[in-house]
C-alpha positions as CSV (number, residue, x, y, z in Angstrom):
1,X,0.0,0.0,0.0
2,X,2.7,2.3,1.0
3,X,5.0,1.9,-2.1
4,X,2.0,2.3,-4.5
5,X,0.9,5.9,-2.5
6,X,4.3,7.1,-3.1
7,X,3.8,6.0,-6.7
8,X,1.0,7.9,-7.1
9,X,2.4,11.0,-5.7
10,X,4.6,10.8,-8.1
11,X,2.0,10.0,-11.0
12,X,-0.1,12.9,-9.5
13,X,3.2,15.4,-9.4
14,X,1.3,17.6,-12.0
15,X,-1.8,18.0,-10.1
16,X,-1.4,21.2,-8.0
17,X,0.5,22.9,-10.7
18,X,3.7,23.4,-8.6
19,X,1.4,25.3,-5.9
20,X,3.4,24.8,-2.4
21,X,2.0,22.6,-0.1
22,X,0.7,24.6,3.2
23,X,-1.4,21.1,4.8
24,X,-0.8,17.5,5.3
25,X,-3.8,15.4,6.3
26,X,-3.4,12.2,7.3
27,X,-7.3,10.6,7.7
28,X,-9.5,8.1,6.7
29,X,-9.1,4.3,8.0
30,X,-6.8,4.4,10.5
31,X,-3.4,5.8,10.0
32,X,-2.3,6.2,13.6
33,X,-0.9,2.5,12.5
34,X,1.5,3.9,10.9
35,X,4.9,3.8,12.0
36,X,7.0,6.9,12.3
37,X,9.6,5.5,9.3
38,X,6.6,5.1,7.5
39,X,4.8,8.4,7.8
40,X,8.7,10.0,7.0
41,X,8.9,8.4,3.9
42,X,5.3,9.7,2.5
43,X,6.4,12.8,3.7
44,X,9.4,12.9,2.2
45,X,7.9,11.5,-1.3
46,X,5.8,14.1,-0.8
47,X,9.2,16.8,-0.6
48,X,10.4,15.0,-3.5
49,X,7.9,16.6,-5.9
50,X,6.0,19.5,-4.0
51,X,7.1,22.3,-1.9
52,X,7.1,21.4,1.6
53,X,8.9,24.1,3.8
54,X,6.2,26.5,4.1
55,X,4.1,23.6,5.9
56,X,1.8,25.1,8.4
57,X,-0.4,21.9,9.3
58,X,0.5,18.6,9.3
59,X,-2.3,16.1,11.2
60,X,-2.6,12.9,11.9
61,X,-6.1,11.1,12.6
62,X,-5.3,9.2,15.6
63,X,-7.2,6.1,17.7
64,X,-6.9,7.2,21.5
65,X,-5.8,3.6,22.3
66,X,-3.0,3.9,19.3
67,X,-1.2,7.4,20.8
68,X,1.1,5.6,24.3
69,X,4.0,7.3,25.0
70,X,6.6,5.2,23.1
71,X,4.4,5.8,20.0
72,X,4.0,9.9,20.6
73,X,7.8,9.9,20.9
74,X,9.0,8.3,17.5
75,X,6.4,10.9,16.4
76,X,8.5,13.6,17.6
77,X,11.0,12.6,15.1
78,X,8.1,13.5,11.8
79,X,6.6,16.8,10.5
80,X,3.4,15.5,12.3
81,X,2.1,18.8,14.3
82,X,-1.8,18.0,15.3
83,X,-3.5,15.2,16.3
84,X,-7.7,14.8,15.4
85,X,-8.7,11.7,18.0
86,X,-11.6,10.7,17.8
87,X,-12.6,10.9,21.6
88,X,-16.1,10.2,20.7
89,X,-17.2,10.8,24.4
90,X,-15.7,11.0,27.7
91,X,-18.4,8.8,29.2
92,X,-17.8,4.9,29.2
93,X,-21.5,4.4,28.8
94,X,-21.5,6.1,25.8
95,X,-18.6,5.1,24.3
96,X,-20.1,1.3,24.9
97,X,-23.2,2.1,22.9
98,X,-21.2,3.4,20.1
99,X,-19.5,-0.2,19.9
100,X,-16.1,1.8,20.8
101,X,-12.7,0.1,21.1
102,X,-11.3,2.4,23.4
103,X,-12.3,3.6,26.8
104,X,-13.1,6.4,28.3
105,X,-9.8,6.4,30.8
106,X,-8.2,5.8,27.3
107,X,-9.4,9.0,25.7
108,X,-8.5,10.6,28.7
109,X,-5.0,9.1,28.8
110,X,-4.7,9.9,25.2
111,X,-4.9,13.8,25.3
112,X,-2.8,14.3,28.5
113,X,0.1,12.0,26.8
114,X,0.1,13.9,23.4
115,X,0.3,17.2,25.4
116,X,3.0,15.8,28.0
117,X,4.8,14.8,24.8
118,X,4.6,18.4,23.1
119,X,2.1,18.1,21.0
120,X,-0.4,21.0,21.7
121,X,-2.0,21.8,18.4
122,X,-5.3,19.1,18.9
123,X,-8.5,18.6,17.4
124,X,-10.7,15.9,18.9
125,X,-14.4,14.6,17.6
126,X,-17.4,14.3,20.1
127,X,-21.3,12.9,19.4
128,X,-23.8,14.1,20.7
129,X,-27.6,12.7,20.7
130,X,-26.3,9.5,21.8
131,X,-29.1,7.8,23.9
132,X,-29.3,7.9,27.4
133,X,-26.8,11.1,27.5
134,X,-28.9,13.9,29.0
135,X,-28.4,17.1,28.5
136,X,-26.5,17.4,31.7
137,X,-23.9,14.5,30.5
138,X,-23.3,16.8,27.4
139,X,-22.0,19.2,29.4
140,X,-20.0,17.5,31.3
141,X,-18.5,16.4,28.0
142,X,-18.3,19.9,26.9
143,X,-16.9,20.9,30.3
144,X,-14.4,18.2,30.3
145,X,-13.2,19.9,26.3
146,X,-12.4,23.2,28.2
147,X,-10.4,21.8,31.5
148,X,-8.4,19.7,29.0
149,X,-7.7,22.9,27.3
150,X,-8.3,21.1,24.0
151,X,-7.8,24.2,21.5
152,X,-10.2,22.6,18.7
153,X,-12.8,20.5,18.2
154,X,-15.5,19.2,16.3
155,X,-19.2,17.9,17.3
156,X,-21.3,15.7,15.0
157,X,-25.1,14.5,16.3
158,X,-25.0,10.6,16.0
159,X,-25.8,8.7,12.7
160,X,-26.1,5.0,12.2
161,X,-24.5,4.0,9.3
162,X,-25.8,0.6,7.2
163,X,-24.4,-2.8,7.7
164,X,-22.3,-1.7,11.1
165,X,-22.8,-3.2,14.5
166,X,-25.3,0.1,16.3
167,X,-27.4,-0.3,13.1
168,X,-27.7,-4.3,14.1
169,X,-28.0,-3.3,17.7
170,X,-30.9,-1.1,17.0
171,X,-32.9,-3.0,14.7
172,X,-33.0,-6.0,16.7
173,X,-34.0,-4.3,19.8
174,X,-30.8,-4.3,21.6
175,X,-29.8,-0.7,22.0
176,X,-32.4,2.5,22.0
177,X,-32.9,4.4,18.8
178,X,-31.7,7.7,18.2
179,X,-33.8,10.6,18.9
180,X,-33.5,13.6,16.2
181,X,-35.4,16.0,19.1
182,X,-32.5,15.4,21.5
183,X,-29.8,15.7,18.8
184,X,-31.5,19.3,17.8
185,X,-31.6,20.1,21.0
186,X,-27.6,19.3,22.7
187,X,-26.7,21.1,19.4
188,X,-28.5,24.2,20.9
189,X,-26.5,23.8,24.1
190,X,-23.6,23.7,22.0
191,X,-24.4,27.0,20.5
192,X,-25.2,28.3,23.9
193,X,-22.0,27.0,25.7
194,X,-19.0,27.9,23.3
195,X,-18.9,31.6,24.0
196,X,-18.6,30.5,27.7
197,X,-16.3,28.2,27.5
198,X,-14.2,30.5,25.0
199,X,-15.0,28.6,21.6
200,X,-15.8,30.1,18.7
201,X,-18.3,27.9,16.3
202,X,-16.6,29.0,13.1
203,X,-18.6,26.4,11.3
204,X,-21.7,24.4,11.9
205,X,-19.6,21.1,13.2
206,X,-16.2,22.8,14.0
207,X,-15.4,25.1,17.1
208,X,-12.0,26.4,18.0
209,X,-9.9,28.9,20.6
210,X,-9.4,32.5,18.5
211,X,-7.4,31.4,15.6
212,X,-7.1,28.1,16.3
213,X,-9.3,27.3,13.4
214,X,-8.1,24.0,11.2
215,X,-6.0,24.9,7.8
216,X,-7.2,22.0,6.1
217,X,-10.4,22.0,6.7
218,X,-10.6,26.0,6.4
219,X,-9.1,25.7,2.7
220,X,-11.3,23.2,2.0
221,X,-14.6,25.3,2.8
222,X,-12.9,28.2,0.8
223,X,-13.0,25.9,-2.5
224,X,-9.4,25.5,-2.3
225,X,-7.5,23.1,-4.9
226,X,-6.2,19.8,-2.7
227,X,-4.8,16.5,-3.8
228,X,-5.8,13.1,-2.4
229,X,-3.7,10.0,-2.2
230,X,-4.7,6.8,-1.6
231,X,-7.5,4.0,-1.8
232,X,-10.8,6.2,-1.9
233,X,-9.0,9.6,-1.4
234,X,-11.0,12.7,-3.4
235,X,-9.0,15.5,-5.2
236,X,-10.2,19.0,-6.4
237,X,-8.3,21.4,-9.2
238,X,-10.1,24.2,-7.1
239,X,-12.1,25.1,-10.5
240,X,-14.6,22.3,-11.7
241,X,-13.2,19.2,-12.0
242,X,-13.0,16.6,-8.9
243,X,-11.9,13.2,-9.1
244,X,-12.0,9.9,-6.6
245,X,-9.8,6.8,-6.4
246,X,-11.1,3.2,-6.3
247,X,-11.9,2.3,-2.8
248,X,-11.1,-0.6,-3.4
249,X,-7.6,-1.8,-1.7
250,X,-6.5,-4.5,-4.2
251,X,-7.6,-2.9,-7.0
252,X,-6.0,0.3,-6.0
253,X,-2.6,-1.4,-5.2
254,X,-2.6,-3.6,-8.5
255,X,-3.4,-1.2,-10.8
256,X,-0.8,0.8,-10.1
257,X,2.0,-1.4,-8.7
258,X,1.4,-3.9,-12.0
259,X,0.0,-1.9,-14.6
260,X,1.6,1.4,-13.8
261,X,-2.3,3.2,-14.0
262,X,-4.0,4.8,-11.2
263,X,-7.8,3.9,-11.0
264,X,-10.5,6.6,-10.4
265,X,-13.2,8.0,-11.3
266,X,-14.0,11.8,-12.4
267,X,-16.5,14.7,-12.9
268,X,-17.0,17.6,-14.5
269,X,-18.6,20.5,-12.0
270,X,-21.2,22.7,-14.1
271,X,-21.1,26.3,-13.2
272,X,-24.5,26.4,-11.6
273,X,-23.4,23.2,-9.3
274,X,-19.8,24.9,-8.3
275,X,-22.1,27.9,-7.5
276,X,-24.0,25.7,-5.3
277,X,-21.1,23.8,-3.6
278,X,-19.8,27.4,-2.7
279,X,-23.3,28.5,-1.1
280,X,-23.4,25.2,0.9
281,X,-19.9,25.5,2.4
282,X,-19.6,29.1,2.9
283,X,-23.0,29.0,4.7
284,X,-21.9,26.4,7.2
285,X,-18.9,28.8,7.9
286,X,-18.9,32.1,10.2
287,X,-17.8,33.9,7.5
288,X,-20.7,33.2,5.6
289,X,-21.3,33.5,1.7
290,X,-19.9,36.3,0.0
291,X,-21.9,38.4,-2.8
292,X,-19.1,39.8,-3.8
293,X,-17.2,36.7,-4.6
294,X,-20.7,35.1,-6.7
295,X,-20.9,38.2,-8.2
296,X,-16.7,38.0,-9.3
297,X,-17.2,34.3,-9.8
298,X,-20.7,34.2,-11.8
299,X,-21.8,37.4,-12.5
300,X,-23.9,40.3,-10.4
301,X,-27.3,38.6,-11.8
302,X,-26.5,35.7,-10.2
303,X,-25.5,37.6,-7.1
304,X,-28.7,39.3,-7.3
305,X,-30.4,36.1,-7.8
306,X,-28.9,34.3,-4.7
307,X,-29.5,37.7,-2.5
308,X,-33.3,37.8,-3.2
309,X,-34.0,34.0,-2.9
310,X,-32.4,34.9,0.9
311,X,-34.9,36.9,2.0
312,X,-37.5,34.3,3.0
313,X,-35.0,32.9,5.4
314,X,-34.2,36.6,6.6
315,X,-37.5,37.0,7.1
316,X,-37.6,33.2,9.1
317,X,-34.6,34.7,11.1
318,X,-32.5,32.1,9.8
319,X,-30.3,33.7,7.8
320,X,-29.4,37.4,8.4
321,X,-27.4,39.9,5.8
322,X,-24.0,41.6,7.1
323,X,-22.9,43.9,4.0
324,X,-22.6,42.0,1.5
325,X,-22.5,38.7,3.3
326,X,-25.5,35.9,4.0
327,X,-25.1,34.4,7.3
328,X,-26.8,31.9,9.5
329,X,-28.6,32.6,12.7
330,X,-28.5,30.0,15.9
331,X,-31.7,29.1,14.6
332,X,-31.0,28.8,11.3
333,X,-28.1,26.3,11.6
334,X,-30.7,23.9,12.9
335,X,-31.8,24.0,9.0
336,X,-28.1,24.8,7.3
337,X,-28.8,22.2,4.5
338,X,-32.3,23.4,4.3
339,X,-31.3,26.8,3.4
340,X,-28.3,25.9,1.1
341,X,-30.6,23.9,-1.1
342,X,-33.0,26.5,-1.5
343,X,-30.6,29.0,-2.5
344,X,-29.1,26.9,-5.1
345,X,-29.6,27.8,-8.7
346,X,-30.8,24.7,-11.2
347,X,-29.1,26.3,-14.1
348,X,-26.8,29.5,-15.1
């Protein structure tokens, strides 16, 4: 796997157009079982074809029960500057329900190491809506976020996925369903207690210190171009055409390894659905959606267009105008992709 990924970032040398590299993201599966050799040599393949010195964010997804102390040391010795652990919840109850691996002493454990080992910058994901956590276990959660002096995180309500354990679980009667009125309603809390606990919600799932806000995921929203390597990984040219790998491992590994070929798939993004990519993103954001830049982008019309379709949800006080800028209300990030989709244009 490793020798066809720095094959392909070699294949894919072209992609960014000799753009320097400002973010490394290491997600998806479980990379946190990677050694430190291992993660170097990416790194370095990376270095090989793409400037790397202006680095500001280098992140590793990370299992709490993965980061012990010998393991956080060799990682000392890599570009690696942020951890994104995925906590889950602090609760063990919770963290049982989920069909976790690790514990809650575990995800404890896990923070207190990274920072004892020097490795400050951290992002770690919490649910909330899980059944039998009551508003009162939430914010312990959220309380325990802030004595941990945990400078980002992120906050997603709970989904069941098909074909995994919970979704078994459920439907045969052995764990309680989830409840959408207590997921809308911790979300409010979560709204409620950021200022308080000095967290700013600078988009609908992502709160952070004052500009402690993640790179990555920032350049993202802003319709940055990015490159993905890897068995499933996405890639943008930042202007209309995005592109996806075979998920599948074998096939991803052969075709390249044997054949010398890189398998994926590709689309062509109309104007009208670029448009509406941007409207959905910059609305999740505290920055909000920019008139300016869909009037530079697609033309004042289509500015004008997008600012009168706003006003019902001005009127809703979901959405409120700043300048030239659309931005959600508390209430209105109950119904974020409610709003995006009725801004969205059909055609241009």
């Amino acid at each position: 796997m490793l020798q066809a990924m720095m094959q392909e970032i070699e294949m894919q040398r072209d992609y960014l157009q000799g753009a320097a590299i400002e973010t490394i993201y290491f997600g998806g599966g479980t990379p946190s079982l990677l050694s430190a050799d291992e993660i170097n040599r990416l790194i370095d393949a990376i270095g090989k074809y793409h400037t790397i010195n202006e680095l500001k964010e280098c992140t590793l997804e990370a299992n709490p029960d993965d980061l012990d102390k010998t393991y956080l040391r060799s990682l000392r010795t890599t570009p690696i500057s942020r951890f994104s652990i995925g906590i889950q919840s602090f609760r063990e109850q919770d963290l049982l329900y989920m069909k976790r691996a690790h514990t809650a002493q575990q995800a404890d454990a896990a923070i207190k190491a990274s920072q004892d080992a020097g490795f400050e910058q951290l992002t770690i994901d919490l649910i909330y809506g899980v059944p039998g956590m009551d508003d009162a276990a939430w914010k312990q959660n959220l309380a325990k976020v802030a004595a941990l002096h945990i400078p980002h995180f992120s906050a997603y309500a709970l989904t069941v996925e098909d074909k995994t354990a919970l979704q078994y679980a459920i439907a045969h009667k052995n764990a309680a369903p989830v409840d959408a009125s207590q997921s809308a309603a911790q979300f409010e809390l979560l709204m409620e207690a950021a200022p308080a606990m000095g967290y700013e919600h600078y988009e609908i799932s992502n709160l952070a210190r004052p500009g402690q806000y993640a790179i990555h995921n920032t350049n993202y929203w802003r319709g940055l171009p990015y490159l993905g390597i890897g068995p499933s990984a996405h890639s943008f040219d930042g202007a209309s055409r995005r592109r996806w790998n075979v998920s599948n491992n074998a096939r991803y590994t052969q075709n390249i390894l044997r054949e010398g070929r890189l398998d994926f798939e590709e689309e062509i993004l109309r104007p009208h659905e670029h448009l509406n990519e941007y409207i959905m993103t910059s609305l999740r954001t505290m920055w909000g959606c920019d008139l300016d830049v869909v009037a530079q982008k697609w033309g004042s019309s289509v500015a004008t267009i997008v600012e009168k379709s706003s006003h019902l949800f001005q009127e809703k006080k979901w959405l409120w105008q700043d300048g030239r800028k659309l931005l959600l209300t508390a209430a209105g990030k109950l119904f974020a992709d409610r709003v995006a989709s009725e801004l969205f244009l059909m055609e241009l």
